[in-house]
C-alpha positions as CSV (number, residue, x, y, z in Angstrom):
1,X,38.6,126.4,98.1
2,X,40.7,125.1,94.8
3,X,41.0,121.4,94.0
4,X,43.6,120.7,95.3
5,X,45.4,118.7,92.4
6,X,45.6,117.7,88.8
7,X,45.1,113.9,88.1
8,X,47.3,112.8,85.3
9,X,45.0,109.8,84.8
10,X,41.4,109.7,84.4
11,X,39.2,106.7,85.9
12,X,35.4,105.6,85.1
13,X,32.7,106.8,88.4
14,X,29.9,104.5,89.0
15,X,28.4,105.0,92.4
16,X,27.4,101.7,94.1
17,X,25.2,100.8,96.9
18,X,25.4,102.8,100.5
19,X,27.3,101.2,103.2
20,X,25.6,102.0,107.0
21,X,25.6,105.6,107.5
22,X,28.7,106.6,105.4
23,X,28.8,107.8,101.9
24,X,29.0,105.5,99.2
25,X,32.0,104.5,97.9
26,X,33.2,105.5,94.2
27,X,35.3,102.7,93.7
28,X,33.4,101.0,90.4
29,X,35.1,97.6,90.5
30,X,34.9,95.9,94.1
31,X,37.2,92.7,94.0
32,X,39.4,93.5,91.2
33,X,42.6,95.4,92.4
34,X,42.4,99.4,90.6
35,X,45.3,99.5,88.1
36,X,44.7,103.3,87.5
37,X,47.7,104.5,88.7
38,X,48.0,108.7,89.5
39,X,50.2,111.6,90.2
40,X,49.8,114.6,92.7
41,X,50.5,117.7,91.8
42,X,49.5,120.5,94.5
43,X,47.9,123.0,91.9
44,X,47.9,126.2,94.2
45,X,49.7,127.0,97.0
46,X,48.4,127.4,100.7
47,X,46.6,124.2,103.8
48,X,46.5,121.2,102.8
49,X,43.0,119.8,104.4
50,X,41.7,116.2,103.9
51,X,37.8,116.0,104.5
52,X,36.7,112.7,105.9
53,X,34.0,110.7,103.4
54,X,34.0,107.4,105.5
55,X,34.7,104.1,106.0
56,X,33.8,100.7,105.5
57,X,37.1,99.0,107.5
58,X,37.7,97.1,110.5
59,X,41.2,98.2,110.8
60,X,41.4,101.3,112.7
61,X,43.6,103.8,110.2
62,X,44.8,107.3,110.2
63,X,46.4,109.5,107.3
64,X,49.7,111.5,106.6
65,X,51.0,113.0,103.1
66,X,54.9,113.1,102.2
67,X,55.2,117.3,100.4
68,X,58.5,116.2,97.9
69,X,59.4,113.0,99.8
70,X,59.5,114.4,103.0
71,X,56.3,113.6,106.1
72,X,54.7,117.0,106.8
73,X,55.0,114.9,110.6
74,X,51.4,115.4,111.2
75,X,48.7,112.4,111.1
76,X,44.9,112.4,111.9
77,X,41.5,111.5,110.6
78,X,41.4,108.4,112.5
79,X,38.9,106.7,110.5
80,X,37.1,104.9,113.6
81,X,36.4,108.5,115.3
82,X,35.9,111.0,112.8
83,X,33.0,112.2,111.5
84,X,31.7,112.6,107.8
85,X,32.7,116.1,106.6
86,X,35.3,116.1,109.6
87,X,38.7,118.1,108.2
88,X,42.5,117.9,109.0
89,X,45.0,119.9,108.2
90,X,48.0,118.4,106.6
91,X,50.1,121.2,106.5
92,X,51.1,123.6,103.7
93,X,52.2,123.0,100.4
94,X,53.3,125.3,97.8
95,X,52.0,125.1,94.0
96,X,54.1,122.0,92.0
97,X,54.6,120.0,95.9
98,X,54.8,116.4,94.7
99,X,52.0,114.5,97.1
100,X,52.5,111.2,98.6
101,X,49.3,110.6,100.6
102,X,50.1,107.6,103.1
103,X,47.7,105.5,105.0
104,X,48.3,104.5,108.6
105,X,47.0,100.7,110.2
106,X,47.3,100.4,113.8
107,X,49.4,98.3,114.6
108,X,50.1,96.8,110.4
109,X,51.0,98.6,107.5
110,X,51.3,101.6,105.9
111,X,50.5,102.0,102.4
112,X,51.3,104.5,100.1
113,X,49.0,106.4,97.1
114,X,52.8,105.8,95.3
115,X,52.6,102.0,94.0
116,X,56.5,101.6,94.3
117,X,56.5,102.4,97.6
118,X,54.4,99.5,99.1
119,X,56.0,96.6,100.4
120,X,53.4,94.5,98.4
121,X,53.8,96.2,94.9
122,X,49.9,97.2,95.3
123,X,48.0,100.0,94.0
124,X,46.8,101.4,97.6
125,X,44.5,103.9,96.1
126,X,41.3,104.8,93.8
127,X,41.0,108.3,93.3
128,X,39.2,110.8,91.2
129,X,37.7,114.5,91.2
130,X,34.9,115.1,92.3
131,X,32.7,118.3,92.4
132,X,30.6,119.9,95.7
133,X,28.3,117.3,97.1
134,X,29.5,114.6,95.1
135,X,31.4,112.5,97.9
136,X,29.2,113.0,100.4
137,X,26.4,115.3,101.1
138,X,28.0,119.0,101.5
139,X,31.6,117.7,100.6
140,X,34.3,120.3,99.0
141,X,35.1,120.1,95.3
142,X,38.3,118.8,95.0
143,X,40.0,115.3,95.0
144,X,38.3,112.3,96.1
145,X,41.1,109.8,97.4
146,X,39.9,106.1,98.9
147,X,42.3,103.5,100.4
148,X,42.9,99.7,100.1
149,X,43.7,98.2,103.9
150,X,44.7,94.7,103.1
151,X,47.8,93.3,101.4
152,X,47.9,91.9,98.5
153,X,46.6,89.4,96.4
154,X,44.3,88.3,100.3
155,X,42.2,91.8,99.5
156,X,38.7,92.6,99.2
157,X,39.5,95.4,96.9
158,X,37.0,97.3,98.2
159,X,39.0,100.9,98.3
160,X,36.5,102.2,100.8
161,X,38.7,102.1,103.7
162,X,40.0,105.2,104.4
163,X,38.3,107.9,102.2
164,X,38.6,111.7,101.9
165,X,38.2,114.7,99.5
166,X,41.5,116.6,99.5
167,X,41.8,120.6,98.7
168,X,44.3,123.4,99.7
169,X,43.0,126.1,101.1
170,X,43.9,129.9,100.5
171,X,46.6,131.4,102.6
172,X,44.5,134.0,105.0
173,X,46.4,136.3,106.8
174,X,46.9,135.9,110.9
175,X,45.4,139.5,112.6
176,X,48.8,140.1,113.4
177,X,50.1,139.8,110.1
178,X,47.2,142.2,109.3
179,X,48.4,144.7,111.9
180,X,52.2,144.7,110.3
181,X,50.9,145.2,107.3
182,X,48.4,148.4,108.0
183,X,51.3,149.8,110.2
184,X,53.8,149.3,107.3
185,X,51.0,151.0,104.9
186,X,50.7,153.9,107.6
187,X,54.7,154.3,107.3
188,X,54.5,154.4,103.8
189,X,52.0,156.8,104.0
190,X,53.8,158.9,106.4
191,X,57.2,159.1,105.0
192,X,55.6,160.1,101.3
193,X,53.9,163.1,103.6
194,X,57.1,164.4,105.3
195,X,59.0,164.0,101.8
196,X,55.7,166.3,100.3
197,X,56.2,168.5,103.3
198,X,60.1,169.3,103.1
199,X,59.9,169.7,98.9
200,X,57.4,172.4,99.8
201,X,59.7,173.7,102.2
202,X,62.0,174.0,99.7
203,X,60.4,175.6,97.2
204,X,59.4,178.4,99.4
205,X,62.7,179.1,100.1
């Protein structure tokens, strides 16, 4: 798998202490809101899959992405029931997609990796890339993206709420899409004989 974006913006990593059984969170700065904002840019085209790198909330939350404004309409990774590693796909983007990641609270609010989008003008989101391993032990390389549950300014500013490494996979083709194309090689094939076979015809005449 390819990262799956570029970050405009770079951001400081200092791992700090692990919470329970979850990863640790990369957040560096715990009580002070993140002002590194970013930008995401899907760098390749194909899946969009979020792997789950834990939690640390008491809300229960779930995530979504907007590909150029618009909700792929699919939303998982509940971060009460998933499992570390555990993946989602998100749908597929193409290479350029603008992506809006959005975070989910039962029954509260939605927040937004887009600042300006937030109902409390908050930076939602701490995010950096990160290589194999790195977020959690056999995590992709890719993009490491944590969420901020509570409004703003009455936040912990923990950014370990609702945390995953984002990459887009390579398109693979379906066996049926494998079977068109070997017929329509076979055709090719085919139609190259007969023309081979009538020129000779007609030279022999």
């Amino acid at each position: 798998m390819r990262p799956l974006v570029t970050l405009k913006t770079a951001a400081l990593f200092i791992a700090v202490t692990i919470n329970a059984a979850w990863a640790a969170p990369l957040y560096s700065n715990p009580g002070t809101e993140n002002l590194q904002t970013y930008s995401f840019i899907a760098a390749s085209t194909g899946d969009l899959i979020a792997s789950f790198a834990g939690t640390g909330a008491a809300f229960e939350q779930q995530l979504g992405v907007l590909v150029n404004g618009i909700s792929t309409g699919l939303v998982g990774l509940n971060n009460h029931a998933s499992v570390l590693g555990e993946s989602f796909n998100l749908g597929h983007v193409h290479a350029g997609d603008t992506l809006t990641f959005f975070d989910v609270i039962k029954g509260g609010a939605t927040w937004y990796s887009n600042a300006a989008l937030n109902f409390d003008g908050g930076n939602h989101i701490f995010s950096r890339a990160v290589s194999a391993g790195e977020a959690f032990a056999s995590s992709p390389a890719g993009t490491y993206v944590a969420f901020e549950d509570l409004t703003f300014p009455f936040s912990d500013f923990n950014y370990f709420d609702q945390t995953f490494v984002f990459t887009v996979a390579s398109a693979v083709p379906e066996p049926s899409a494998w079977a068109m194309m070997i017929l329509g090689f076979l055709g090719v094939g085919f139609m190259a004989y007969r023309r081979r076979n009538q020129n000779a015809a007609l030279s022999a005449a």
